[in-house]
N, C-alpha and C positions, 0 to 999 in steps of 0.2 A: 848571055844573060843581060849583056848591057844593052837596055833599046835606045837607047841617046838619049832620054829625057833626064831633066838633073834630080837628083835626089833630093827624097821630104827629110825633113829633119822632125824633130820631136813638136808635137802637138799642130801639126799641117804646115811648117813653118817651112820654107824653101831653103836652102845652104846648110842646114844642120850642123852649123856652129855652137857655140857656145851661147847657150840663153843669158836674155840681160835678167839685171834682177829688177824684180817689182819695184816701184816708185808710187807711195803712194800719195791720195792728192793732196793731205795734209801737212807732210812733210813739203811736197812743190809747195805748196802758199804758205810753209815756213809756222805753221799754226801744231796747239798742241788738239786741239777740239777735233773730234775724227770729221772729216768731211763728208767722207764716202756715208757715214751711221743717219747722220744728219739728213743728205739726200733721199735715204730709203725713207726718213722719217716722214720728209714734204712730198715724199708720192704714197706713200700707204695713207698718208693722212687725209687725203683729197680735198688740199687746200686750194688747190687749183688744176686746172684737165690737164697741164703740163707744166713743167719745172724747169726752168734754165740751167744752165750748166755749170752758170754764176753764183745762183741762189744758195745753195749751200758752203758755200765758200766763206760768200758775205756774211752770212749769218752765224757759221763758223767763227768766222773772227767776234763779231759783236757779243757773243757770248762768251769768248773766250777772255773779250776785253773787259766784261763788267764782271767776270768771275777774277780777274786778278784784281781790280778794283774795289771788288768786297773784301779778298781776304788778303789785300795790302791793309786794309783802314779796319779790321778785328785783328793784323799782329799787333799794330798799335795799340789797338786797344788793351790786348792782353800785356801787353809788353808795359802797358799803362798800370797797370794792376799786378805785377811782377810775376806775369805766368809764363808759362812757356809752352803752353797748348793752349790753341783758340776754342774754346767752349762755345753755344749756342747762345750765350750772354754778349761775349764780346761783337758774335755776329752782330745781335740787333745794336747795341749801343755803336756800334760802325756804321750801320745803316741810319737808324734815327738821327744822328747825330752829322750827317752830313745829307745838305739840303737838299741835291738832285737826286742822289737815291732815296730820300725818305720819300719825297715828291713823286719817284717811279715805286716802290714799294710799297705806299700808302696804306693799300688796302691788305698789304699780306701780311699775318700771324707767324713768327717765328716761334717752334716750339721751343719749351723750355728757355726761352727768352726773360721772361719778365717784362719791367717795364724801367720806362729811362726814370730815373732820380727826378722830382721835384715837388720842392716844397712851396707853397703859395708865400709870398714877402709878407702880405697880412699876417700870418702864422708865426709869423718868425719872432721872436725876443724882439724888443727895443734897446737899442744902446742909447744912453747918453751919455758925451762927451768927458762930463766930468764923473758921472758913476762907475765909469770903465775905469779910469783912475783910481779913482779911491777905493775900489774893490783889490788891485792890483795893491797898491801900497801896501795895505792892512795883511796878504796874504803874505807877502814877503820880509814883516818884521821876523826877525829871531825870537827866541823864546826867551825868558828872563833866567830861567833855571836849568838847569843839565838836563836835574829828572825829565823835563815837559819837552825836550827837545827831539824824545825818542816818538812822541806821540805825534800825530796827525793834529792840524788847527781844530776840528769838529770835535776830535775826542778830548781833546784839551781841554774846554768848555763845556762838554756834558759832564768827565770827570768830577768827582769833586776833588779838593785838597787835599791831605793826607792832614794837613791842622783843621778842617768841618769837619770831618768824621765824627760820629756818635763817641762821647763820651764814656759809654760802656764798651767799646772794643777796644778803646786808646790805653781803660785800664786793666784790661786782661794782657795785651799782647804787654812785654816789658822793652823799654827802651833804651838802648845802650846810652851811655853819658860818653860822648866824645871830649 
């Protein structure tokens, strides 16, 4: 039965040892981005009559790089706003908000984004130096009397007295003599 020739091992493989295990190309280049997915991508796509061996590797990485770059600069941003999940908000506000991706993003629409916060300076209140003061002073005086103390400064002032009140309730309700 033995004619001298060496034995096939499994799948036409000579020695029929122990098979190695798969390796695949993403793990060699140390990337989380699939390689191999990527490659079938730049040849079904017929972006060019032929694809380097290189090409998806590269491009593997570069998209692997600016996907960890977006969703470093949206935890901050949530982590800005005390979330603990990055919503489609904090994406854009991570993008706009930083100038070489806003620059490469330009033109793209993130849904459920919104838009970034601003208000035009024209629009805004005027402070002046010394009105800012003396609006602060006046909110911080104490009240003269107990009763007015329980009250808000705006209610205090629409209030009336308890001495204006109409003369016709003053003499119906009766008032104890302390």
């Amino acid at each position: 039965m033995d004619t001298g020739k060496s034995k096939k091992g499994a799948s036409g493989r000579k020695g029929g040892g122990p098979r190695k295990k798969a390796v695949s190309r993403s793990f060699r280049a140390g990337l989380q981005f699939p390689v191999g997915r990527i490659g079938r991508y730049l040849k079904k796509g017929r972006y060019a009559q032929r694809v380097g061996t290189g090409a998806p590797i590269y491009l593997a990485a570069v998209l692997e790089y600016l996907a960890a770059e977006v969703l470093e600069l949206a935890g901050n941003a949530a982590r800005d706003n005390k979330k603990t999940r990055i919503i489609p908000r904090h994406v854009l506000l991570a993008v706009r908000n930083d100038e070489e991706l806003g620059k490469l993003l330009a033109g793209v629409t993130i849904a459920h984004g919104g838009v970034i916060p601003n208000i035009n300076p024209v629009l805004l209140p005027k402070r002046t130096g010394a009105g800012a003061s003396s609006s602060a002073a006046s909110t911080s005086k104490e009240p003269k009397s107990p009763s007015r103390a329980a009250k808000s400064p705006a209610k205090a002032a629409k209030s009336p007295s308890k001495a204006a009140k109409s003369p016709r309730k003053a003499a119906k309700s009766p008032r104890k003599a302390a």
